[in-house]
N, C-alpha and C positions, 0 to 999 in steps of 0.2 A: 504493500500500500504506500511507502514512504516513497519508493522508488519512484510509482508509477506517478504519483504526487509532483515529486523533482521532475520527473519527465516533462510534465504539461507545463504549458505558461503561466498557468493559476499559481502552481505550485513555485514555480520561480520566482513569480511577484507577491505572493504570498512572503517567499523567505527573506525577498527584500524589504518587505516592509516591516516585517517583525527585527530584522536586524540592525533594518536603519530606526526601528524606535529604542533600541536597544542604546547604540549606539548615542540617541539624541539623547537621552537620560544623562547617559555618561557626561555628554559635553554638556548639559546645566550644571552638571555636580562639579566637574573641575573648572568651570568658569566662575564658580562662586569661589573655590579654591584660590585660583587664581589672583581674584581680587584682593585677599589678604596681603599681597606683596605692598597692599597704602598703606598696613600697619605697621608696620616696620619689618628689620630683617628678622627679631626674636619672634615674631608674633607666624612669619611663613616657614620659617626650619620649624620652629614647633609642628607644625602643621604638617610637612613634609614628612613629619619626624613620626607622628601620630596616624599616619596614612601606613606605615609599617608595623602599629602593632594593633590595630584593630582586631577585636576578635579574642584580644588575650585576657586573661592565660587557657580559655578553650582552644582557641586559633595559636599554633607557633608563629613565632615572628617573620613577618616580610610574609606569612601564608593567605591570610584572605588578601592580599595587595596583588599573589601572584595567581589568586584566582580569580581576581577583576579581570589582570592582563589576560588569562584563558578564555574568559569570556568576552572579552571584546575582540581577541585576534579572531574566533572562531566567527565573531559577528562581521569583522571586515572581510573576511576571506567567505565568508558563505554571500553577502554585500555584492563584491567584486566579481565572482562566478557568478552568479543568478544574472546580473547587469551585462556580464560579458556575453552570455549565452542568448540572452534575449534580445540583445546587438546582433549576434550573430543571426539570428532567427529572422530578425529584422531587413538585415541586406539579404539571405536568399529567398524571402517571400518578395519584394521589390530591389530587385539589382540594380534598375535605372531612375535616377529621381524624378520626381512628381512634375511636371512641368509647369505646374503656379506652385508657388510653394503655399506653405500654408501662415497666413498673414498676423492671423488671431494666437499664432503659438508667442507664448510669452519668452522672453531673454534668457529666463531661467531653464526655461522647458528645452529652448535649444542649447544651451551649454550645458545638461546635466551629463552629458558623456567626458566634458573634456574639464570639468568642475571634477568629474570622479578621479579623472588620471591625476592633476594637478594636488588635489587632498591625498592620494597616496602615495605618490611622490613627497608631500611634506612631510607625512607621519613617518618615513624611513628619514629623512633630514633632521625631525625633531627627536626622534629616539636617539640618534647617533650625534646629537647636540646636546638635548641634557639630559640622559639617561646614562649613556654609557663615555657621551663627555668626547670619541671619536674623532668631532669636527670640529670641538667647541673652540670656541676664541679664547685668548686671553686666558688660558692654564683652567681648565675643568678639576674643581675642589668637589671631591665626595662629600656630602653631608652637610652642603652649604648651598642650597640651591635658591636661596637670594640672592647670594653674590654671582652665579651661575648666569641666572635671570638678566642681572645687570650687564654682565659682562656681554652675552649675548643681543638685546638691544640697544649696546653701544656701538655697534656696527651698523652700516649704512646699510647693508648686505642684509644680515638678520631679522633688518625692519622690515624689510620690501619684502624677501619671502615669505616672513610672516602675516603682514599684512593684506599681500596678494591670498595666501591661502584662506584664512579668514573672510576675505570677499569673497571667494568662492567657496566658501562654506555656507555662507549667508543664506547664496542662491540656491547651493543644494539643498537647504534645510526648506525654502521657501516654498520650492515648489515639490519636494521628496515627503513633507508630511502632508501636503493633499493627496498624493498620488498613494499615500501609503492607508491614509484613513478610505476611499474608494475602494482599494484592493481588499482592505480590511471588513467593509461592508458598513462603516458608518459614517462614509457621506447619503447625503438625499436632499433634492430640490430644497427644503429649508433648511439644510442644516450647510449648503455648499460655502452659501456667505461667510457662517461664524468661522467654517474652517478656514477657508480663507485668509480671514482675519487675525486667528490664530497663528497661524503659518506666519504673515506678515510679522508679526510680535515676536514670535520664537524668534525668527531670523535676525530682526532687526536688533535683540537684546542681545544674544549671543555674540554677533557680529561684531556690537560698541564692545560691549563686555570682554572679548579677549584683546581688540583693538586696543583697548585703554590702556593694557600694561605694556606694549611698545612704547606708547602713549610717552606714557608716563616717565618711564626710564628716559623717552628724548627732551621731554620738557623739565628733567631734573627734580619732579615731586619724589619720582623714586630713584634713590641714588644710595 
């Protein structure tokens, strides 16, 4: 049954929408995260610091943090398949393009493919920037990911990719939880608006909300 599920299209957009709400959870919880970097440096290594023992002493240390990571690798990579496939599905049911295009599709709706390349192409950028420190500028300190933070948008470099992916998160989010509540079975004629609207909000707060802490570090609040 699971199989034959994955097979159909239902099934594909089925596992993208459940993963991309997955997924959107994640990014309100660490954009609230994130924001502590206005507290100061003691108030986000706490924080950073408390993100590894959650769960104790039931949970071992760094254990429920590295089963957040399991679950969201499995939600991007089930994400990425399901979108790739349905791409693919896509060009061999129409090889040649539509000769009017189509006028009413929204900005977002056409850049959701190259919105997906660009968001994971960052998440391998920002893992091997301050997770494992790889790329990082300016000497990557274990255990110090204020000064991390800092050190990473003090480059001209850092901000713009950053920044750039975040816009384009925006847009995925904007038009990925319409498309995810229809697949899911709860849009309908009155409810199309509020989603809508919804969508616009998520996107829009998430968007400012990681933006600010570039933000911030270039305008010198956070230093």
């Amino acid at each position: 049954m699971a199989r034959t599920m994955w097979d159909s299209s239902v099934g594909k957009k089925t596992v993208m929408a459940v993963s991309g709400l997955i997924m959107l959870l994640y990014l309100v919880a660490h954009m609230i995260g994130n924001l502590k970097i206005y507290f100061g440096a003691g108030e986000f290594n706490s924080y950073a610091h408390w993100l590894r023992t959650v769960g104790e002493p039931f949970m071992h240390y760094e254990w429920t943090l590295w089963l957040i990571r399991i679950v969201l690798v499995v939600a991007v990579v089930a994400h990425a398949t399901s979108a790739y496939q349905l791409s693919r599905r896509d060009i061999k049911a129409r090889p040649t393009k539509y000769v009017h295009g189509r006028p009413r599709a929204s900005y977002a709706t056409r850049t959701m493919r190259w919105g997906g390349i660009i968001l994971g192409l960052f998440i391998v950028w920002h893992i091997l920037d301050l997770t494992t420190g790889t790329v990082h500028s300016g000497g990557f300190q274990a255990g110090h990911p204020y000064q991390n933070v800092v050190d990473t948008f003090s480059t001209w470099y850092g901000d713009v990719i950053y920044i750039v992916a975040m816009l384009a998160l925006g847009l995925h989010i904007r038009h990925g939880f319409w498309s995810a509540a229809q697949t899911l079975g709860v849009g309908s004629r009155t409810r199309d608006r509020a989603l809508k609207i919804v969508a616009d909000v998520l996107a829009l707060l998430l968007t400012a909300g990681f933006i600010a802490v570039p933000v911030g570090v270039m305008t010198g609040v956070v230093s």
